[in-house]
ZADO-884273 format. One line per field, with one value per residue (C-alpha): residue in one letter; z, y, x. Coordinates in steps of 0.02 Angstrom, whole numbers. Each point is the difference from the previous one (the first is absolute). Layout:
# ZADO-884273
residu	(A | ...)
z	(Z | ...)
y	(Y | ...)
x	(X | ...)
# end
This chain:
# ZADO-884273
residu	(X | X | X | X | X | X | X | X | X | X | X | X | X | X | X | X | X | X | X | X | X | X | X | X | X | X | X | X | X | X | X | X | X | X | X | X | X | X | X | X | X | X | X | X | X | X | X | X | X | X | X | X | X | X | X | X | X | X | X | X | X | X | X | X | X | X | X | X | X | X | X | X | X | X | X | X | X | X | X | X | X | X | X | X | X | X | X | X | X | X | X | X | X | X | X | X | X | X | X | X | X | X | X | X | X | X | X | X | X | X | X | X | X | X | X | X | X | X | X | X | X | X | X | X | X | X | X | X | X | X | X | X | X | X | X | X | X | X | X | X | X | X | X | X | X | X | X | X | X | X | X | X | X | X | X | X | X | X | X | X | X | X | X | X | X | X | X | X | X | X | X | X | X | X | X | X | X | X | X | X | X | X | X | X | X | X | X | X | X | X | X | X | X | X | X | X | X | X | X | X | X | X | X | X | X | X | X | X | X | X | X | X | X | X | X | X | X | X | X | X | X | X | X | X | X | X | X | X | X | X | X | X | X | X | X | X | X | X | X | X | X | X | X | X | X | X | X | X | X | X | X | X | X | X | X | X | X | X | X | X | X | X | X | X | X | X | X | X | X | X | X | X | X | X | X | X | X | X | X | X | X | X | X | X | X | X | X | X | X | X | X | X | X | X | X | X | X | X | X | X | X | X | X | X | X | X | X | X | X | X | X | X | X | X | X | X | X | X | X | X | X | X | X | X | X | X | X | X | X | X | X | X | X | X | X | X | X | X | X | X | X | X | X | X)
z	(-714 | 106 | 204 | 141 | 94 | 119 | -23 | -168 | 43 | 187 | -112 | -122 | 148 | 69 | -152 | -11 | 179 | -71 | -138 | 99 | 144 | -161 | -56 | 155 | 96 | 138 | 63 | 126 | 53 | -169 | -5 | -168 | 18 | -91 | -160 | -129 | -172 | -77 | -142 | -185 | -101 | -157 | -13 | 164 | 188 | 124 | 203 | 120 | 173 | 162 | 51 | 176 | 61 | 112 | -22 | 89 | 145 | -71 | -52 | -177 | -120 | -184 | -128 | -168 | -156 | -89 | -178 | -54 | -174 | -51 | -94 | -137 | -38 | -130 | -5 | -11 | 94 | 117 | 200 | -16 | -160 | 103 | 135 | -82 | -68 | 147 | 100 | -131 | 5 | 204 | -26 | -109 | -9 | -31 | 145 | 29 | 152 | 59 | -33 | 113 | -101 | -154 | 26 | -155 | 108 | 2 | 172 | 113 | -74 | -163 | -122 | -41 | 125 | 49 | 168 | 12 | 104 | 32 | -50 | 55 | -105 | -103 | -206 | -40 | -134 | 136 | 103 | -105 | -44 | 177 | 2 | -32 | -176 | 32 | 102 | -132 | -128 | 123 | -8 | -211 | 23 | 102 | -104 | -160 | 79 | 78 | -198 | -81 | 130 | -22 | -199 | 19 | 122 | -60 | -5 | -45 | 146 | 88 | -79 | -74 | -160 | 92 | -99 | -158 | -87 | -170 | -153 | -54 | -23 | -121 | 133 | 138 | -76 | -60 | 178 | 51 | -154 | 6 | 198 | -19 | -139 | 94 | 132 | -94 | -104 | 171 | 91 | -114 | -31 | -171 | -140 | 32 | -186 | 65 | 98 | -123 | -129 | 129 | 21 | -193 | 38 | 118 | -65 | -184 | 119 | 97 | 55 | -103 | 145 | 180 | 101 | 135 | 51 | 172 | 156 | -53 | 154 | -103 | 97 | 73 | 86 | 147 | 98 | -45 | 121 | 170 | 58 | 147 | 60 | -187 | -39 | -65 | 106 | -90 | -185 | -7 | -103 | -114 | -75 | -202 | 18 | -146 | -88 | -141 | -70 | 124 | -98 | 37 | 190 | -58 | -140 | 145 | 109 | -150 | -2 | 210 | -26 | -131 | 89 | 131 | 166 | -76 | 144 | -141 | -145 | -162 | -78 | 170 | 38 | -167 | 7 | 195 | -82 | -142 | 129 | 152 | -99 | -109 | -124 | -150 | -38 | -144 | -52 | -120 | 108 | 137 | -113 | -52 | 205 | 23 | -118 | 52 | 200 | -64 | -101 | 173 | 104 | -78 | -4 | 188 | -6 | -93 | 94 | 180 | -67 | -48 | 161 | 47 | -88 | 15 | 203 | 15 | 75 | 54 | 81 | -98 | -68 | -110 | -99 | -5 | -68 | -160 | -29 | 13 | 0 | -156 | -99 | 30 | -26 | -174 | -77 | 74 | -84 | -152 | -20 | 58 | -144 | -120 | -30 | -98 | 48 | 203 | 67 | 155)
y	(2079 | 36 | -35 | 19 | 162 | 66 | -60 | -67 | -112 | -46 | -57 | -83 | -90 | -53 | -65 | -104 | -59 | -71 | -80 | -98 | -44 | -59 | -119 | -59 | -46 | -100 | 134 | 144 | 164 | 38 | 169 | 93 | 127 | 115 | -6 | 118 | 31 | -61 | 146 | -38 | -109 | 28 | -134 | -60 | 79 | -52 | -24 | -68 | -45 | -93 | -134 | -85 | -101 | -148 | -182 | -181 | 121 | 69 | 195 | 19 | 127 | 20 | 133 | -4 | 84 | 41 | 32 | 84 | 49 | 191 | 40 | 90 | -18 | -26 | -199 | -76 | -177 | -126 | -28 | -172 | -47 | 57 | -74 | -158 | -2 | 56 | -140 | -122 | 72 | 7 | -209 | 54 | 83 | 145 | 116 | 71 | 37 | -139 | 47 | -4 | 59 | 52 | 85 | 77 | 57 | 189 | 23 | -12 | 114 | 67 | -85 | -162 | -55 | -113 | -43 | -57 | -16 | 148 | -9 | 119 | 93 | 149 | 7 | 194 | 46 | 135 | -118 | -107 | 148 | -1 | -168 | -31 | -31 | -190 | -17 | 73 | -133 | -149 | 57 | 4 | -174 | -60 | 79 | -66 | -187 | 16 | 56 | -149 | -122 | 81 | -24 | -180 | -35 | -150 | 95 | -138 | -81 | 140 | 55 | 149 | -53 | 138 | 133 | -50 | -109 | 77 | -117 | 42 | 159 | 102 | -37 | 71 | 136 | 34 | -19 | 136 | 100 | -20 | 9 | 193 | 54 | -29 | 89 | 150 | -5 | 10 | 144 | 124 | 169 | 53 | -90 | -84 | -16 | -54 | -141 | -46 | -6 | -81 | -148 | -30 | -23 | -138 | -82 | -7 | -53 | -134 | -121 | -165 | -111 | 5 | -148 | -22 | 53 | 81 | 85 | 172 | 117 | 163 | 128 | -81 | 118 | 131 | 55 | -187 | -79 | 8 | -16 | -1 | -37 | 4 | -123 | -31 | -26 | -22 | 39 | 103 | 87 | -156 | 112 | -7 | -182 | -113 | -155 | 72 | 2 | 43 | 118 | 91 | 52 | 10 | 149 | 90 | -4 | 86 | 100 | 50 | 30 | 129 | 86 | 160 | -70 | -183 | -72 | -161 | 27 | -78 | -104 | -76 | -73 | -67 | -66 | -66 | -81 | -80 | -75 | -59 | -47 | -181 | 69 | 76 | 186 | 48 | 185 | 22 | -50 | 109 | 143 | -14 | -12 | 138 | 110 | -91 | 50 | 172 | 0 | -57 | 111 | 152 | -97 | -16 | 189 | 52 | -115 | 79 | 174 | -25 | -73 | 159 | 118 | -93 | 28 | -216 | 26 | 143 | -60 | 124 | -156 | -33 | 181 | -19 | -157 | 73 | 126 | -40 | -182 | 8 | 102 | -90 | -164 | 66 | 70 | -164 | -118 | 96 | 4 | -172 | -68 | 110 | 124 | 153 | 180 | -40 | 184 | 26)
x	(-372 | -147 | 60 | -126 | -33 | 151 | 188 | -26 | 185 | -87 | -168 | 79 | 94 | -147 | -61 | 136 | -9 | -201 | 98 | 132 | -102 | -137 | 148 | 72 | -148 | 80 | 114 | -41 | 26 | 51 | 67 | 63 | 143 | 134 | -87 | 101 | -23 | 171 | 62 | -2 | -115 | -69 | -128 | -20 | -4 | 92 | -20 | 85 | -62 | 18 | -117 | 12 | -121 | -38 | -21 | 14 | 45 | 154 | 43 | 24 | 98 | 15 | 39 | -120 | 2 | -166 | 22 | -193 | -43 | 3 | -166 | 112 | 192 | 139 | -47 | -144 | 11 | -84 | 56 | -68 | 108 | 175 | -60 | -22 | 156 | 104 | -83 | 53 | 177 | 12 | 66 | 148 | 158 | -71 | -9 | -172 | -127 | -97 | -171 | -145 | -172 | -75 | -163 | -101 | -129 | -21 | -109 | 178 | 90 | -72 | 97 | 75 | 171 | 113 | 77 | 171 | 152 | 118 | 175 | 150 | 95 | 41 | -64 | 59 | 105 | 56 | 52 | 80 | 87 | 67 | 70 | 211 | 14 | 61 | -160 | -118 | 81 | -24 | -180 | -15 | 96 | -133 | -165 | 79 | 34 | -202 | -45 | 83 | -77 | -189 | 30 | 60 | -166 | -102 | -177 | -68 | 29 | -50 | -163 | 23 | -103 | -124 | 125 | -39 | 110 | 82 | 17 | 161 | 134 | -146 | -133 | 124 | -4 | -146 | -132 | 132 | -50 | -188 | 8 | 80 | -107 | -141 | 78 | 22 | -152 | -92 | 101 | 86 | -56 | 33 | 63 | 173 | 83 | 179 | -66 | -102 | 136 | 118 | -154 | 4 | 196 | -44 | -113 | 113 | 170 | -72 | 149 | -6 | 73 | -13 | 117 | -113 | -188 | 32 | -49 | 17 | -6 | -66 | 79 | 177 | 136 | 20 | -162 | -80 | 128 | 51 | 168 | 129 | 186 | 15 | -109 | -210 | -107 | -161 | -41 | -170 | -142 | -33 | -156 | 63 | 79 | -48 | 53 | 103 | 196 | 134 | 65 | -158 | 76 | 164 | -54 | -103 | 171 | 88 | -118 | -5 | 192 | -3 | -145 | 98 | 52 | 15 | 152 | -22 | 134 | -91 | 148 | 50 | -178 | -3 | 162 | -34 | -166 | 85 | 129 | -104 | -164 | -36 | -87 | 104 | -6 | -92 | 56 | -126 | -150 | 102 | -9 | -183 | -62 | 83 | -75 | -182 | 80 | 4 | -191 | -90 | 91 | -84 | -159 | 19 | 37 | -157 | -97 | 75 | -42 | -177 | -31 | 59 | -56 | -204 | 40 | -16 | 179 | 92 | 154 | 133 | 104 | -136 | 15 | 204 | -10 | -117 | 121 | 187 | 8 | -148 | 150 | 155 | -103 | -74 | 179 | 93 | -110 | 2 | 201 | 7 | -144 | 125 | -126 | 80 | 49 | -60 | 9 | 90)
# end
C-alpha cells in the first residue's frame, strides 16, 4: 500500500493523526503514537495505535485498532459490512470492540477502514498452547457458550437483514455455493477439477432442514478471539459472517480441529455444542458444512496464492496458504463427500 515518503510506519502515523483529529474536531493537541502492524491477517491488516489528545481541558488516552482493507487476499469482503455488524452486536452478550468509524474514503489512508476500540488479550494457537490444560478448556467452555448465544441472537431485532436473509435450509446453502464459485471462477489459475466435482457434491447434498436461521460467524475459533485468565475477551474478524444454519460454524470448527496444531478435539466441541446450545444437533447438516468448510478453504487458498503470485500481496502467509492448506483441504473434503480411492 502506497505510504508517503520517509518512515513509511511514521507517515502512515501521521496520516492517521489527519484522520482522528478529522473525526474528533473538538479535541486538541491530538497526537498519534505506537502504531504497529499487528501479525497475521489474511484479508484484512491490522494496526494498533495510541491516541491522546485534549478536550474540555482534560488529558486524554486511548488505545485503537484500525482494521484497513488489503488490496488482494484469501477473502474478499467489505470493512463497512463487519463494521456494521459488530456495531449492532456491541449491545449484546456478545463480546466485541466498541466501534468508533467506518470510513470508505480512500484519500486517508488508501483503502477502506475502520476504527475501533482496542481490547487486551492473547488469540495464538501458540499461546493457547501455553496455557494449563484446565485453563485452555475453561476457554473452549467459554467460546462454545459465546457461539450458542450469537446463534440464538434475534437479528431481527438487531438489523442484520443487511446480510441477506436465506429462505430456508436449500437457500443456506446455496448463497454459500454461488458466493465461492464466484470466488474461484475469479482467482484460480488453472482449471480446478476436484473442486469443481466437490461443488456438484454441494449443490446435489443440500440439507433439507435447518432449526433456526442464524448469525453465522464464518470463521469461529482460535486467532478470531481474544482471551485471558482463561476466559474471552472479545470475539473478532466478523469478515465471512452471514445469516445461514448453525451448523454452518459448527462444520468449519470440525474442520479447524482436524487441521495440524488444532488445541480443539473435534468430538468434544460437538459434544460441548450439543450440550450447552438450544438448538438441536443435526449430524447430517453437520456433516455436509463440513465438507462445504473444507471446499472454501482451498478457495481461500487459491485466492491467497494468486494474490501472490500477481505481486497484489506478498506477505508469505498468502503463498503457504495455496499450497499446504489447498491439499489437506482438497483430500479432506473429498473422503468426507465419500469420494472413492482419495490418495494419501
Amino acid at each position: 500500500m502506497p505510504e508517503r515518503e520517509g518512515d513509511p510506519l511514521a507517515a502512515l502515523a501521521r496520516r492517521i493523526e489527519e484522520y482522528v483529529s478529522h473525526k474528533m474536531p473538538q479535541a486538541g493537541k491530538i497526537a498519534v503514537r505506537d502504531l504497529q502492524r499487528i501479525p497475521g491477517g489474511n484479508s484484512k491488516e491490522n494496526l494498533s495505535f495510541v491516541a491522546g489528545w485534549v478536550e474540555n481541558g482534560e488529558e486524554l488516552r486511548r488505545q485503537f485498532l484500525i482494521r484497513r482493507e488489503l488490496p488482494a487476499g484469501v477473502l474478499e469482503t467489505e470493512a463497512e459490512t463487519e463494521y456494521l455488524l459488530m456495531k449492532a452486536l456491541w449491545d449484546t452478550d456478545i463480546p466485541v470492540p466498541r466501534m468508533y468509524w467506518s470510513e470508505k474514503d480512500p484519500r486517508w489512508l488508501d483503502q477502506p477502514f475502520f476504527v475501533e476500540e482496542f481490547v487486551g488479550g492473547e488469540s495464538s494457537l501458540a499461546s493457547l498452547a501455553e496455557l494449563d490444560p484446565r485453563v485452555r478448556d475453561e476457554i473452549v467452555r467459554d467460546f462454545v457458550e459465546i457461539l450458542a448465544r450469537q446463534h440464538s441472537l434475534d437479528w431481527k431485532k438487531l438489523g442484520l437483514e443487511f446480510l441477506g436473509v436465506p429462505a430456508d435450509a436449500d437457500d443456506c446453502a446455496q448463497r454459500q455455493i454461488d458466493h465461492w464459485m464466484q470466488v474461484l471462477e475469479r482467482h484460480r489459475l488453472d482449471p480446478q477439477p476436484l473442486l469443481a466435482a466437490l461443488f456438484r457434491w454441494l449443490r446435489q447434498h443440500k440439507p433439507h432442514e435447518v432449526s433456526r436461521i442464524a448469525l453465522v460467524h464464518g470463521d469461529p475459533g482460535p486467532g478470531n478471539f481474544l482471551f485471558r485468565d482463561g476466559r474471552i475477551t472479545a470475539v473478532v474478524d466478523w469478515e465471512l459472517a452471514h445469516l445461514g444454519d448453525p451448523m454452518d460454524d459448527l462444520g468449519w470448527l470440525c474442520w479447524r480441529a482436524g487441521s495440524t496444531g488444532s488445541l480443539f478435539d473435534r468430538e468434544k466441541l460437538v459434544e460441548l455444542y450439543a450440550k450447552i446450545s438450544p438448538i438441536p444437533l443435526n449430524l447430517e447438516s453437520l456433516r455436509y458444512y463440513e465438507v462445504f468448510s473444507n471446499v472454501r478453504a482451498a478457495v481461500a487458498c487459491v485466492s491467497g496464492l494468486r494474490s501472490f503470485c500477481e505481486g497484489t500481496n506478498m506477505q508469505l502467509n498468502m503463498a503457504v496458504v495455496g499450497l499446504g492448506i489447498y491439499r489437506a483441504s482438497l483430500l479432506e473434503g473429498a473422503r468426507l463427500a465419500g469420494f472413492p480411492s482419495t490418495p494419501e
